[in-house]
PyMOL Python script that loads the backbone (N, CA, C, O; Angstrom):
from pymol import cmd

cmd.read_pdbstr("""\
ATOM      1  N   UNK A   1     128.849-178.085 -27.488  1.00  0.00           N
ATOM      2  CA  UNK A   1     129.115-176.668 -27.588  1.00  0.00           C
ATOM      3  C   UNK A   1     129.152-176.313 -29.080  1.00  0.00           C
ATOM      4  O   UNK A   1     129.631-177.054 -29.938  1.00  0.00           O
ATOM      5  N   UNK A   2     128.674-175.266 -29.281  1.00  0.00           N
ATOM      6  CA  UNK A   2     128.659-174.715 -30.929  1.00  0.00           C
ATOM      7  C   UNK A   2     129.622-174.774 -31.232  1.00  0.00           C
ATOM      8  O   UNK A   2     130.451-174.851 -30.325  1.00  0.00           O
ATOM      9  N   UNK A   3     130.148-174.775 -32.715  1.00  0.00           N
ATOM     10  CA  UNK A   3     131.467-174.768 -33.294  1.00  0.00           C
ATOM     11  C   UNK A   3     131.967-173.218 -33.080  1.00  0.00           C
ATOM     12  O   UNK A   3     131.250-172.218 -33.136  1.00  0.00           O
ATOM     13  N   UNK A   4     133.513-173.275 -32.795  1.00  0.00           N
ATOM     14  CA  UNK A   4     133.547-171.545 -32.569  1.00  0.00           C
ATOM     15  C   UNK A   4     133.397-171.210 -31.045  1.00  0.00           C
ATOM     16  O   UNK A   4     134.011-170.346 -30.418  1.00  0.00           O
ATOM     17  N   UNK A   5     132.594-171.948 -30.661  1.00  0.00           N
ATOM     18  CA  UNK A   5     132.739-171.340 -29.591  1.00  0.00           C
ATOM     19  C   UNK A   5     133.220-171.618 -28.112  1.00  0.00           C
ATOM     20  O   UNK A   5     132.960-172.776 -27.786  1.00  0.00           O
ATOM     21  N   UNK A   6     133.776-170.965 -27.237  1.00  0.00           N
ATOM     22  CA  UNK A   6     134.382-171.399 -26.081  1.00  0.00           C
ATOM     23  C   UNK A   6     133.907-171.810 -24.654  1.00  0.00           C
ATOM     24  O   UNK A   6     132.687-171.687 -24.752  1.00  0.00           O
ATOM     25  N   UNK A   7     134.139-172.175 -23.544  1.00  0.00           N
ATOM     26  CA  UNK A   7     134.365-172.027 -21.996  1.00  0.00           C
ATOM     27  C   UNK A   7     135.106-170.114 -22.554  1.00  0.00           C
ATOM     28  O   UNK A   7     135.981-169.677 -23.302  1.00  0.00           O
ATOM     29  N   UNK A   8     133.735-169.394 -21.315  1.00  0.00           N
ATOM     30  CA  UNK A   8     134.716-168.531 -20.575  1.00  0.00           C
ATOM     31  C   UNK A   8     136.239-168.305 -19.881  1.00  0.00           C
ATOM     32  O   UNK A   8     136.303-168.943 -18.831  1.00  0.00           O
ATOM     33  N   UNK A   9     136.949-167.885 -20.053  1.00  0.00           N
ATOM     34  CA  UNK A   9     138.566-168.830 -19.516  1.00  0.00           C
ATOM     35  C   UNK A   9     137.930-168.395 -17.891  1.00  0.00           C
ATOM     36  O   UNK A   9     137.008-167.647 -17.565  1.00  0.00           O
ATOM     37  N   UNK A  10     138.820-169.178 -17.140  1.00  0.00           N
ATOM     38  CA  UNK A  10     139.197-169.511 -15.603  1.00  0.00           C
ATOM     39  C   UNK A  10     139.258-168.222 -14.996  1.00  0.00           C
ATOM     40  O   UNK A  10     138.487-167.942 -14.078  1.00  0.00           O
ATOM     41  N   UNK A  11     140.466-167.062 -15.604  1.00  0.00           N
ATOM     42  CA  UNK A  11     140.344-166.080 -15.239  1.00  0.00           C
ATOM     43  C   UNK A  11     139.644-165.016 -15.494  1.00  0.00           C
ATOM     44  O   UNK A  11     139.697-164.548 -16.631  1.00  0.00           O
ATOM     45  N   UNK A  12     138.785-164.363 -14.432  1.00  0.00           N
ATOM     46  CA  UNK A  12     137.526-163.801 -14.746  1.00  0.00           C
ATOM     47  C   UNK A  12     137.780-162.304 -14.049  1.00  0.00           C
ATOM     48  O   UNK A  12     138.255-162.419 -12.919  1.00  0.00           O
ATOM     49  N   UNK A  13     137.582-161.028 -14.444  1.00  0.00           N
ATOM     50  CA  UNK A  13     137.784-159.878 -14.202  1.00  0.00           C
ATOM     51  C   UNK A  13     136.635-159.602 -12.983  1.00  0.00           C
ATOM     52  O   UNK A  13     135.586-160.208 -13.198  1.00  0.00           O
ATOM     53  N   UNK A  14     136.650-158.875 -11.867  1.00  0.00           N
ATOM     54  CA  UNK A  14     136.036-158.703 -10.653  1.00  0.00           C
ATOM     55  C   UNK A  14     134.510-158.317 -11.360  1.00  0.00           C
ATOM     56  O   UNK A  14     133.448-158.753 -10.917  1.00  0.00           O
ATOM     57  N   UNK A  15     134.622-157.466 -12.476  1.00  0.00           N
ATOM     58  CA  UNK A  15     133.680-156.635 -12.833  1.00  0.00           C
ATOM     59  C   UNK A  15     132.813-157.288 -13.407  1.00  0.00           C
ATOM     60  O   UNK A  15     131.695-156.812 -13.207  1.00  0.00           O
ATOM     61  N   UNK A  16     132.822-158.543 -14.300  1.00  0.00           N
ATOM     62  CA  UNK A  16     132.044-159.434 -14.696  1.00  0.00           C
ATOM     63  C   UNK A  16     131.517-160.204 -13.755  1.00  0.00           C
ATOM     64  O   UNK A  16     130.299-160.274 -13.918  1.00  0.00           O
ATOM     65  N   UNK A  17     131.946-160.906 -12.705  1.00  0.00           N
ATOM     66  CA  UNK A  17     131.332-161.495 -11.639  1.00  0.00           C
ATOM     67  C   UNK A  17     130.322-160.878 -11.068  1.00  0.00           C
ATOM     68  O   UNK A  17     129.243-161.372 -10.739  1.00  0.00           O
ATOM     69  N   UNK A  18     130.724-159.670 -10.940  1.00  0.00           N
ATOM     70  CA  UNK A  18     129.383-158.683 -10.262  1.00  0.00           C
ATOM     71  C   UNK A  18     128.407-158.352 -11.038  1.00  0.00           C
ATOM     72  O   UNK A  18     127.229-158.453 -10.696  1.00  0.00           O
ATOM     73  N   UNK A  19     128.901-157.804 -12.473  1.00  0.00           N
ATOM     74  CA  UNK A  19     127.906-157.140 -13.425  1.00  0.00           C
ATOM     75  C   UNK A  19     127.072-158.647 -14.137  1.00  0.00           C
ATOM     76  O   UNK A  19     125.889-158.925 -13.943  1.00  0.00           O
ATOM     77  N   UNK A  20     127.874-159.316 -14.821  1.00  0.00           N
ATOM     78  CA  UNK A  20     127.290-160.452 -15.536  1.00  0.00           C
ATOM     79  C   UNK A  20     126.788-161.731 -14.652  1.00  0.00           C
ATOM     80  O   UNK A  20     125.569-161.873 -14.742  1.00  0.00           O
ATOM     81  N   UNK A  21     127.382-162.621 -13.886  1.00  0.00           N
ATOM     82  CA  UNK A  21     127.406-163.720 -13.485  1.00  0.00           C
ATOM     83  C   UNK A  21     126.390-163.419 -11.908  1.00  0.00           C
ATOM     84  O   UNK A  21     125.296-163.937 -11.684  1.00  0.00           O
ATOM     85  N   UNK A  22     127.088-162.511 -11.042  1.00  0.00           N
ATOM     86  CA  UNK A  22     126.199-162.686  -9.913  1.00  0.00           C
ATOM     87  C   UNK A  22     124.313-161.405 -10.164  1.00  0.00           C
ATOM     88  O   UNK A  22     123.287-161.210  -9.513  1.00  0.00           O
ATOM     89  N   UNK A  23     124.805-161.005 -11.252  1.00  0.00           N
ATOM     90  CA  UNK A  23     123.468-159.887 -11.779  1.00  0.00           C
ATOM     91  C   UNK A  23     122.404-160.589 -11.278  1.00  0.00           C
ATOM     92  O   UNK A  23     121.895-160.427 -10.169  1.00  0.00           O
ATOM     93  N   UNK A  24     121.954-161.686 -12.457  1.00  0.00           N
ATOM     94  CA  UNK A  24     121.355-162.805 -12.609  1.00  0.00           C
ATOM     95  C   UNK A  24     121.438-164.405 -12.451  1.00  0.00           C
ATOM     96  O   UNK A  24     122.444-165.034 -12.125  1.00  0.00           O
ATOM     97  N   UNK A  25     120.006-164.995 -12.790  1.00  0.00           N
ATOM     98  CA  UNK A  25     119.914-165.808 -11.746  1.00  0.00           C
ATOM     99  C   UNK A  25     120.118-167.365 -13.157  1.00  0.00           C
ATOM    100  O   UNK A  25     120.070-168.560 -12.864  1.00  0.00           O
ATOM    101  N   UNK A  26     120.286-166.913 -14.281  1.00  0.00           N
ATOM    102  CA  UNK A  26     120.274-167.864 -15.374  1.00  0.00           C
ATOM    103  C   UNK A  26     120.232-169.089 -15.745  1.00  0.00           C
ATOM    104  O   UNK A  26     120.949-169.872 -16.368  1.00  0.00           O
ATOM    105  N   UNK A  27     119.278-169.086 -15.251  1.00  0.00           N
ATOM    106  CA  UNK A  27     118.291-170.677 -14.250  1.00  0.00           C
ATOM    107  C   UNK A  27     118.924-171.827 -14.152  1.00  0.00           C
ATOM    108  O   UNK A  27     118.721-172.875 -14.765  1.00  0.00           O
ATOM    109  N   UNK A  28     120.061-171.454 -12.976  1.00  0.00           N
ATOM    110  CA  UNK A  28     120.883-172.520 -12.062  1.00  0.00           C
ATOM    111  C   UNK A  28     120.945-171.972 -10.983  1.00  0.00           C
ATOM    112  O   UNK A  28     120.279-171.069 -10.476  1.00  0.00           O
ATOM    113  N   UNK A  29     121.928-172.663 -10.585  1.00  0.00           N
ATOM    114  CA  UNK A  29     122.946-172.015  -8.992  1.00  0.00           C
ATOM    115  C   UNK A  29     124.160-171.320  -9.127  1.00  0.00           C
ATOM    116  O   UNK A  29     124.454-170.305  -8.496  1.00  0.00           O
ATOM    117  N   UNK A  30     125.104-172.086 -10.254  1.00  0.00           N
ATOM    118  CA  UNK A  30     126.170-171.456 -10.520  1.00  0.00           C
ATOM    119  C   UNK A  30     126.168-171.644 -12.406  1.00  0.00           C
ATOM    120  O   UNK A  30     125.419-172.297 -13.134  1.00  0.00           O
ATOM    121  N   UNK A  31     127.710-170.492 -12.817  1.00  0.00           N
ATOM    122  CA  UNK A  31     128.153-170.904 -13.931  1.00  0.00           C
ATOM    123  C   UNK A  31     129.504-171.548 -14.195  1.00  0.00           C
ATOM    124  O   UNK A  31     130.407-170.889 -13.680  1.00  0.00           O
ATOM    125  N   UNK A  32     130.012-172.866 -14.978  1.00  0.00           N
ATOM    126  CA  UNK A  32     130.712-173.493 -14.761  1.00  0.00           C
ATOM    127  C   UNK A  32     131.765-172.982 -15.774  1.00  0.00           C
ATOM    128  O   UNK A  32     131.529-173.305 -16.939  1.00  0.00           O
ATOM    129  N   UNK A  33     132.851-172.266 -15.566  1.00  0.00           N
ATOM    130  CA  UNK A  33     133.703-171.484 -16.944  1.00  0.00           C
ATOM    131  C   UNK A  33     135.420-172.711 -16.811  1.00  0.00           C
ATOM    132  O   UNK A  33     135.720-173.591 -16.004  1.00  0.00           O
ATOM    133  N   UNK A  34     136.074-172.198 -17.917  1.00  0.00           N
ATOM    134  CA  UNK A  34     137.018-172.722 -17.643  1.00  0.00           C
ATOM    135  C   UNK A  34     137.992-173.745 -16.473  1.00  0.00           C
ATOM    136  O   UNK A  34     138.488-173.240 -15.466  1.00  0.00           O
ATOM    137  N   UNK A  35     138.120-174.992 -16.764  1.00  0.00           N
ATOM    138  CA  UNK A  35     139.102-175.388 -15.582  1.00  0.00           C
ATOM    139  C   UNK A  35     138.217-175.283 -14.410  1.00  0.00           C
ATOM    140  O   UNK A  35     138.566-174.854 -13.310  1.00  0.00           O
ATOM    141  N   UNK A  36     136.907-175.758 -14.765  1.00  0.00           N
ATOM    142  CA  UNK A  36     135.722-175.893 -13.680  1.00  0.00           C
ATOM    143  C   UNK A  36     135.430-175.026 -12.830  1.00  0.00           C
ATOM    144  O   UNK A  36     134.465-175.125 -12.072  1.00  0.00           O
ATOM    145  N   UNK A  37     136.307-173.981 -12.856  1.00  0.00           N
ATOM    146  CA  UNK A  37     135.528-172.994 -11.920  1.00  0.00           C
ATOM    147  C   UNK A  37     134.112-172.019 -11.588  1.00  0.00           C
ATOM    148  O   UNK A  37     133.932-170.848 -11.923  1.00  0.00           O
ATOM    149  N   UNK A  38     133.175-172.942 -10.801  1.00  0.00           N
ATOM    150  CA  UNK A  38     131.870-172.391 -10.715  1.00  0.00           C
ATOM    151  C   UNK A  38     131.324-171.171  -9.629  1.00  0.00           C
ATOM    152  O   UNK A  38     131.256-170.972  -8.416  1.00  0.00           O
ATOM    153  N   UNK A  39     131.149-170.825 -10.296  1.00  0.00           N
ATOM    154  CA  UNK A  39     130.639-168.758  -9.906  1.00  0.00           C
ATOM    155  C   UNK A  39     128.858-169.142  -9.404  1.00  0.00           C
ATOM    156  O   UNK A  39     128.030-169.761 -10.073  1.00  0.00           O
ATOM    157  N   UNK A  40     128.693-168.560  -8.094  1.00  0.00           N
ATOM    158  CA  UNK A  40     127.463-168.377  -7.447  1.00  0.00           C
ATOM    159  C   UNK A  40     126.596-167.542  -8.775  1.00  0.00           C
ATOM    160  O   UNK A  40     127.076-166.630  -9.448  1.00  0.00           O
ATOM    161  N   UNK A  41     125.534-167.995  -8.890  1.00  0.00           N
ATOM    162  CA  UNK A  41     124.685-166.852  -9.605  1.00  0.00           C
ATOM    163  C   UNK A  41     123.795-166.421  -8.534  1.00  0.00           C
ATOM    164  O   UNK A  41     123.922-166.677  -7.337  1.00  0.00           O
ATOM    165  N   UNK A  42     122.468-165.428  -9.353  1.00  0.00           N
ATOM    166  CA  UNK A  42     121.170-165.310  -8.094  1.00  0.00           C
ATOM    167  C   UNK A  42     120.615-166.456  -7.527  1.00  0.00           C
ATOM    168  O   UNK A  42     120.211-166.645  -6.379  1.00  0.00           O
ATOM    169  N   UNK A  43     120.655-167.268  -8.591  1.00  0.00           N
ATOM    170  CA  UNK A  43     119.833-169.066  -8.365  1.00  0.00           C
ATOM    171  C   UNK A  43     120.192-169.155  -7.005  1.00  0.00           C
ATOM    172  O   UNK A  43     119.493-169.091  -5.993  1.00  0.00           O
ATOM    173  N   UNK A  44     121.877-169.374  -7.217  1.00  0.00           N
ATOM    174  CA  UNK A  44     122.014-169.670  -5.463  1.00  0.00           C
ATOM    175  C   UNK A  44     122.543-169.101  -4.405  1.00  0.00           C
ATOM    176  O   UNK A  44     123.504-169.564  -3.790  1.00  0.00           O
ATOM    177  N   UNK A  45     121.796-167.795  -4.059  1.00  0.00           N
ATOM    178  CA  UNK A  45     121.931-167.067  -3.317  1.00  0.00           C
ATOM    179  C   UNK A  45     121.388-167.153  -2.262  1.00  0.00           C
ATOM    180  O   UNK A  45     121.291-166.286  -1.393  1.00  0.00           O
ATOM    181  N   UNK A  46     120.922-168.402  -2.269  1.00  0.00           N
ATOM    182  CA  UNK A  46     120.348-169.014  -0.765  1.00  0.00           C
ATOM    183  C   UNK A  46     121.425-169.405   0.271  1.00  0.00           C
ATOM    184  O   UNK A  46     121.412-169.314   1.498  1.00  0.00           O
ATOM    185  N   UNK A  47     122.711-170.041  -0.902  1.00  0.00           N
ATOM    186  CA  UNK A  47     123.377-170.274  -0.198  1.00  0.00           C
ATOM    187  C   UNK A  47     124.597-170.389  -0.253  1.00  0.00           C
ATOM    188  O   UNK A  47     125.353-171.209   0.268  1.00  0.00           O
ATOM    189  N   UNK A  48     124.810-169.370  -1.034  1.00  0.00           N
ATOM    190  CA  UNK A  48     126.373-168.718  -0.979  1.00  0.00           C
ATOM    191  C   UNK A  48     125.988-167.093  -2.169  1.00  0.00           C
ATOM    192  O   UNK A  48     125.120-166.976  -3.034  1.00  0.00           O
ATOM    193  N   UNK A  49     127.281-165.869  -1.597  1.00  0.00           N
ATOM    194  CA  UNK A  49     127.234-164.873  -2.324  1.00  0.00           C
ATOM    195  C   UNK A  49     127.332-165.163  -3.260  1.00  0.00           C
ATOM    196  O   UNK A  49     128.339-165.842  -3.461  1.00  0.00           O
ATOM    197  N   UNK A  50     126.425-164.896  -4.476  1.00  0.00           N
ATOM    198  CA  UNK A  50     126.519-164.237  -5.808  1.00  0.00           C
ATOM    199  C   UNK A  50     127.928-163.904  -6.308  1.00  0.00           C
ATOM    200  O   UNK A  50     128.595-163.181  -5.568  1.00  0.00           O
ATOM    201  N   UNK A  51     128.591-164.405  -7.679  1.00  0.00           N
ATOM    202  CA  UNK A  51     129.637-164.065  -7.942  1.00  0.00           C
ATOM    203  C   UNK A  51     130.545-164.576  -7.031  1.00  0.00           C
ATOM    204  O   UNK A  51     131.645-164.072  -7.261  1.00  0.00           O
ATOM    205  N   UNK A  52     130.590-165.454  -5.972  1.00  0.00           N
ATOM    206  CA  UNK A  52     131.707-165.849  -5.926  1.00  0.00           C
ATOM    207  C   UNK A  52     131.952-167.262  -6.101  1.00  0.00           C
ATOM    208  O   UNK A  52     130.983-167.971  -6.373  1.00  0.00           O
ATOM    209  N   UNK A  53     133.163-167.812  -5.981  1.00  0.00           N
ATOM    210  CA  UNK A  53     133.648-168.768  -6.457  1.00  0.00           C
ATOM    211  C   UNK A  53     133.491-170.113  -5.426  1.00  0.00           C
ATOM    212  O   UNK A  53     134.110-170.329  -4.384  1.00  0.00           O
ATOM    213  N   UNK A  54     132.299-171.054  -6.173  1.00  0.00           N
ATOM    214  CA  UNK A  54     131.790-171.707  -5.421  1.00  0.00           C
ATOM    215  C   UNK A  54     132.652-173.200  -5.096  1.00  0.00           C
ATOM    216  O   UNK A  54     132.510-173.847  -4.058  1.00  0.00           O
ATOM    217  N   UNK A  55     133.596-173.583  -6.268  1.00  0.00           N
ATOM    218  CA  UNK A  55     133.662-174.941  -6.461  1.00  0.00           C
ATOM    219  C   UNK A  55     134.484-174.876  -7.245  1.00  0.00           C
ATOM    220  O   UNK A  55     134.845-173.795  -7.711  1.00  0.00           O
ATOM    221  N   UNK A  56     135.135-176.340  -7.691  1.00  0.00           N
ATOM    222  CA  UNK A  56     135.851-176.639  -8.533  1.00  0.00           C
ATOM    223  C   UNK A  56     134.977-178.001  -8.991  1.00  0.00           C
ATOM    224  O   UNK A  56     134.776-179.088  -8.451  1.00  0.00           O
ATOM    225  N   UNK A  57     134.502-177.309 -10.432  1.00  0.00           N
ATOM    226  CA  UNK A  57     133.682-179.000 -10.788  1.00  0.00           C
ATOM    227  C   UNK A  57     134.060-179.865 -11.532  1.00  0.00           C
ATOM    228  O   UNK A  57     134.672-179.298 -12.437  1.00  0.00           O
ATOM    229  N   UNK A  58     134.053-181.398 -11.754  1.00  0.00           N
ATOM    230  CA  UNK A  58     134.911-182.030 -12.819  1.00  0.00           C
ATOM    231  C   UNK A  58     133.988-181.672 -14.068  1.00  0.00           C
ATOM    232  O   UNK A  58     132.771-181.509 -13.979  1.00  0.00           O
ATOM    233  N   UNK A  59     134.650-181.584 -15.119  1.00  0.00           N
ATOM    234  CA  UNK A  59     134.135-182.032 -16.431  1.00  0.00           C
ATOM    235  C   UNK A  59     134.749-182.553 -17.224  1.00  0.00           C
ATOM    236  O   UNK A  59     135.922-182.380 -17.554  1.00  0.00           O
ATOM    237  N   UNK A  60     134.012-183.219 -17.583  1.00  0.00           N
ATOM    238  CA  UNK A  60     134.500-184.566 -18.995  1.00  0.00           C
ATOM    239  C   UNK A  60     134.297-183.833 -19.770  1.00  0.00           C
ATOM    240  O   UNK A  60     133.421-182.969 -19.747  1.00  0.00           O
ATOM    241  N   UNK A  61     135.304-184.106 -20.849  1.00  0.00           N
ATOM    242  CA  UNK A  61     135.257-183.550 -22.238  1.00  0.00           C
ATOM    243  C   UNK A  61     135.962-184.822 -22.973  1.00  0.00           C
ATOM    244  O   UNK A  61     136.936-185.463 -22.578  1.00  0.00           O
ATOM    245  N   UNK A  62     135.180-185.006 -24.172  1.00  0.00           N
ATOM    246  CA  UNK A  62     135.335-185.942 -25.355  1.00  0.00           C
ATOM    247  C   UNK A  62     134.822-185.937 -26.571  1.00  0.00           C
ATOM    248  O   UNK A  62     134.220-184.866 -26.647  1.00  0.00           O
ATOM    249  N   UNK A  63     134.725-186.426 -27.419  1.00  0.00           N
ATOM    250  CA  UNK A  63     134.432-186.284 -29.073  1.00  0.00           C
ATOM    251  C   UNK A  63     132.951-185.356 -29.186  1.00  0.00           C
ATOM    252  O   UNK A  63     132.655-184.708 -30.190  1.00  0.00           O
ATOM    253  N   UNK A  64     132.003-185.451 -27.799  1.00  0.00           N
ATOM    254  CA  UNK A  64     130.821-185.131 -28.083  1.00  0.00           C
ATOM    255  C   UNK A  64     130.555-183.672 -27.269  1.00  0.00           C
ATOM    256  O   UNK A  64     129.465-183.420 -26.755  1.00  0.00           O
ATOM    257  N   UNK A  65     131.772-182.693 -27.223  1.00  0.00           N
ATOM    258  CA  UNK A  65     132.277-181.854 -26.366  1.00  0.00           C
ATOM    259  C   UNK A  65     132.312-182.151 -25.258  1.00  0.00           C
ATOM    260  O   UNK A  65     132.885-183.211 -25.006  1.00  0.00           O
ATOM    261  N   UNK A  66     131.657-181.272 -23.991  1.00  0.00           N
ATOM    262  CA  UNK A  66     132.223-181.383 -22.597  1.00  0.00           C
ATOM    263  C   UNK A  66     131.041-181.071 -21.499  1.00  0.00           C
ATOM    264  O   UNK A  66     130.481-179.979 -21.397  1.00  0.00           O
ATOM    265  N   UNK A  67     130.752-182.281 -20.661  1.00  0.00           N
ATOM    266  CA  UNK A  67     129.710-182.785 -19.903  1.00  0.00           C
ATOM    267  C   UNK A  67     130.036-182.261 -18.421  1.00  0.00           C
ATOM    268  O   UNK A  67     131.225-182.267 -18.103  1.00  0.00           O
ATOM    269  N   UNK A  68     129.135-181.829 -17.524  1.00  0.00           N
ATOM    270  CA  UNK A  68     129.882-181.511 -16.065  1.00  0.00           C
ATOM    271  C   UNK A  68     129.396-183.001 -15.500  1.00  0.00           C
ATOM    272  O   UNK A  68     128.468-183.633 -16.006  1.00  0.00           O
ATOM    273  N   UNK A  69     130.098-183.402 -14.489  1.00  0.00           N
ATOM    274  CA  UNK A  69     130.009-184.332 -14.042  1.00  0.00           C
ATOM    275  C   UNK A  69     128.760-184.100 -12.525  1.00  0.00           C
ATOM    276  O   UNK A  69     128.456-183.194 -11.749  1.00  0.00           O
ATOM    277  N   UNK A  70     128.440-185.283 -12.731  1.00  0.00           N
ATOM    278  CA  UNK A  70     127.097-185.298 -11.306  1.00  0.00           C
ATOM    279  C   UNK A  70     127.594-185.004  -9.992  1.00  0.00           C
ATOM    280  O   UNK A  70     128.407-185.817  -9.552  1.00  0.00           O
ATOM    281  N   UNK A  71     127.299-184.055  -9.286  1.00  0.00           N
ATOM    282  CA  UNK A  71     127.837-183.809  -7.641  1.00  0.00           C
ATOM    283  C   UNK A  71     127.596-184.928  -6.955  1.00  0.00           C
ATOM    284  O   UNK A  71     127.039-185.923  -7.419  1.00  0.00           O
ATOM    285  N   UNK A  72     128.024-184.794  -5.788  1.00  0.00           N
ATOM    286  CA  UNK A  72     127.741-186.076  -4.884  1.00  0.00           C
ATOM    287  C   UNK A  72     127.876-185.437  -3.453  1.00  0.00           C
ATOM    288  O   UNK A  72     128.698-184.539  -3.272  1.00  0.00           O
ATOM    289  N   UNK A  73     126.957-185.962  -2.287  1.00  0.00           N
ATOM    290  CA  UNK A  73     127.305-185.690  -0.920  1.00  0.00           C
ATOM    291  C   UNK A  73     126.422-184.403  -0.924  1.00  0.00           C
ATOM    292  O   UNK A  73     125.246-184.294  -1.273  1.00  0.00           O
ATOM    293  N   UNK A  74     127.771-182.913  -0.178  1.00  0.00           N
ATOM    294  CA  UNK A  74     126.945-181.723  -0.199  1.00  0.00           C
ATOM    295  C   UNK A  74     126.682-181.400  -0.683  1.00  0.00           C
ATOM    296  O   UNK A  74     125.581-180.910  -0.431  1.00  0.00           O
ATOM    297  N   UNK A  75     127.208-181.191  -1.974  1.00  0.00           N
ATOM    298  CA  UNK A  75     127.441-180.349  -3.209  1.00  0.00           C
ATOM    299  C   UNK A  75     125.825-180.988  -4.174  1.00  0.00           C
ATOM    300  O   UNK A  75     125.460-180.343  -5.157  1.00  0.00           O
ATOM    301  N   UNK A  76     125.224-181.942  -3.839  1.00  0.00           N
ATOM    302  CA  UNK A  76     124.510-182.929  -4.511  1.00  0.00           C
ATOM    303  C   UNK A  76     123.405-181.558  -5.539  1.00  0.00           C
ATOM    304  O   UNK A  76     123.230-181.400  -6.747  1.00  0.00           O
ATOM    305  N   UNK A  77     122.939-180.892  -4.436  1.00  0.00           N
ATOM    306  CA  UNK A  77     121.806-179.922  -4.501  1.00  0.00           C
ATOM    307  C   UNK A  77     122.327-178.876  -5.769  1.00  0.00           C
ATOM    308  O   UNK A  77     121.343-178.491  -6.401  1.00  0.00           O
ATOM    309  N   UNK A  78     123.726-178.270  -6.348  1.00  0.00           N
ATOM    310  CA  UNK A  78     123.699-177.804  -6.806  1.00  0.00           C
ATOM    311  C   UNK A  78     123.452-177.981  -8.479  1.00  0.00           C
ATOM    312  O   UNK A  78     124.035-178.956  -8.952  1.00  0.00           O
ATOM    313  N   UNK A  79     122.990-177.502  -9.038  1.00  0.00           N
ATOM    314  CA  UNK A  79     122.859-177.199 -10.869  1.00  0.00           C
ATOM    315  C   UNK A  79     123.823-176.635 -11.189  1.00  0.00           C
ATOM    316  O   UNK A  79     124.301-176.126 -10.175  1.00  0.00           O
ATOM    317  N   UNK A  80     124.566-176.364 -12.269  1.00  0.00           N
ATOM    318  CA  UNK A  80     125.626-175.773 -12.975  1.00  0.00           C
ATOM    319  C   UNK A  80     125.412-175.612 -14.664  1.00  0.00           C
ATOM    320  O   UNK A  80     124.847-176.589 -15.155  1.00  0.00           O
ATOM    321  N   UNK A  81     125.626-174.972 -15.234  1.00  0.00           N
ATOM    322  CA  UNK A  81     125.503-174.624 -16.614  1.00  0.00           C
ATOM    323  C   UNK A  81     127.402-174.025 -16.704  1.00  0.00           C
ATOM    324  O   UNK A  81     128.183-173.461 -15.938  1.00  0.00           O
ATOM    325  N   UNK A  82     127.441-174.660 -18.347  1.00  0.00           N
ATOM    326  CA  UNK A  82     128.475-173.854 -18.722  1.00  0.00           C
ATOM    327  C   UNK A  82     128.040-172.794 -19.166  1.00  0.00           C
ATOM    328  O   UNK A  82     126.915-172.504 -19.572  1.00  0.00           O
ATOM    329  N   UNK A  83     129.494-171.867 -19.036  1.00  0.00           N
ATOM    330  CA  UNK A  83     129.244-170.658 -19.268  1.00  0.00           C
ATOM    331  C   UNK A  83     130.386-169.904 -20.758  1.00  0.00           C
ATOM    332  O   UNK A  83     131.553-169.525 -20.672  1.00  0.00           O
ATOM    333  N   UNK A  84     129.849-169.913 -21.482  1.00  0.00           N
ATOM    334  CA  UNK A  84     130.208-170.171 -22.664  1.00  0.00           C
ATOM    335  C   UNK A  84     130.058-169.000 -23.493  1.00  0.00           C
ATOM    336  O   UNK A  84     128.944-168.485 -23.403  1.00  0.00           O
ATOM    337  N   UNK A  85     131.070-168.299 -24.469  1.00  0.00           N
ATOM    338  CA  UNK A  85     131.192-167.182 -25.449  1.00  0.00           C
ATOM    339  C   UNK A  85     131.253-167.487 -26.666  1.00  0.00           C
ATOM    340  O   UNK A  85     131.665-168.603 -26.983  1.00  0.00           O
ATOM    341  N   UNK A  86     130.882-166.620 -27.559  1.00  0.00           N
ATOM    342  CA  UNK A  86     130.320-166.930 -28.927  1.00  0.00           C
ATOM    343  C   UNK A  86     131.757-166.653 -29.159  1.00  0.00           C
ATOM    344  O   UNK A  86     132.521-166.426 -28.221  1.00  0.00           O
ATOM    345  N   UNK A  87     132.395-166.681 -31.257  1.00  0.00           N
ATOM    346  CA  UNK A  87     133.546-166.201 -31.580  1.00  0.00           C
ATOM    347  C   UNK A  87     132.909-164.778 -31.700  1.00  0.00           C
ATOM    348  O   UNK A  87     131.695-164.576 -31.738  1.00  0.00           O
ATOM    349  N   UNK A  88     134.170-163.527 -31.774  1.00  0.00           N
ATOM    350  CA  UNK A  88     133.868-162.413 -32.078  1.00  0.00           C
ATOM    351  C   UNK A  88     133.787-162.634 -33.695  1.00  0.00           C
ATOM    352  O   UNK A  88     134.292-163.702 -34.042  1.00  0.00           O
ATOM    353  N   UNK A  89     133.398-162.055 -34.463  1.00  0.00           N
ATOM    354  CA  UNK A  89     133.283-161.295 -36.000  1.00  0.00           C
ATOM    355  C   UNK A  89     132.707-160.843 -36.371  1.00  0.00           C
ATOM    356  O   UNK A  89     132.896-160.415 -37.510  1.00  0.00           O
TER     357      UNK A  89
END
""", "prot")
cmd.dss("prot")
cmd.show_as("cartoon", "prot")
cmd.util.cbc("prot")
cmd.orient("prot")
């Protein structure tokens, strides 16, 4: 992750889920923000609503920032991207 910059936090306002996250399709399935919580995008609107809250995913984080960990079973099929904010200035 760039220096400066963050995970989206965990808690996410209704209006961003709809306007930002489920808008578009930002070539995955979901986005992975804070405390793993992954948000449906368009990607995977095959198979769950847009904007909502798909999962709880692990991620490792260590010296080389923070990795999502590989699904397994059902979940196998999905992609995830963090979802990540610049600093303001």
């Amino acid at each position: 992750m760039p220096a400066g910059w963050n995970l989206v936090p965990s808690e996410i306002d209704d209006s961003v889920k709809e306007k930002v996250i489920a808008a578009f399709d930002w070539g995955t399935h979901i986005l992975v923000v804070d405390k793993g919580r992954a948000y449906v995008t368009q990607g995977g609107k095959a198979r769950a609503k847009p904007g909502s809250l798909e999962m709880i995913w692990e991620m490792e984080k260590g010296p080389n920032g923070i990795k999502l960990q590989s699904r397994k079973a059902s979940h196998s099929y999905w992609h995830g991207k963090l979802f990540m904010r610049a600093p303001i200035q």
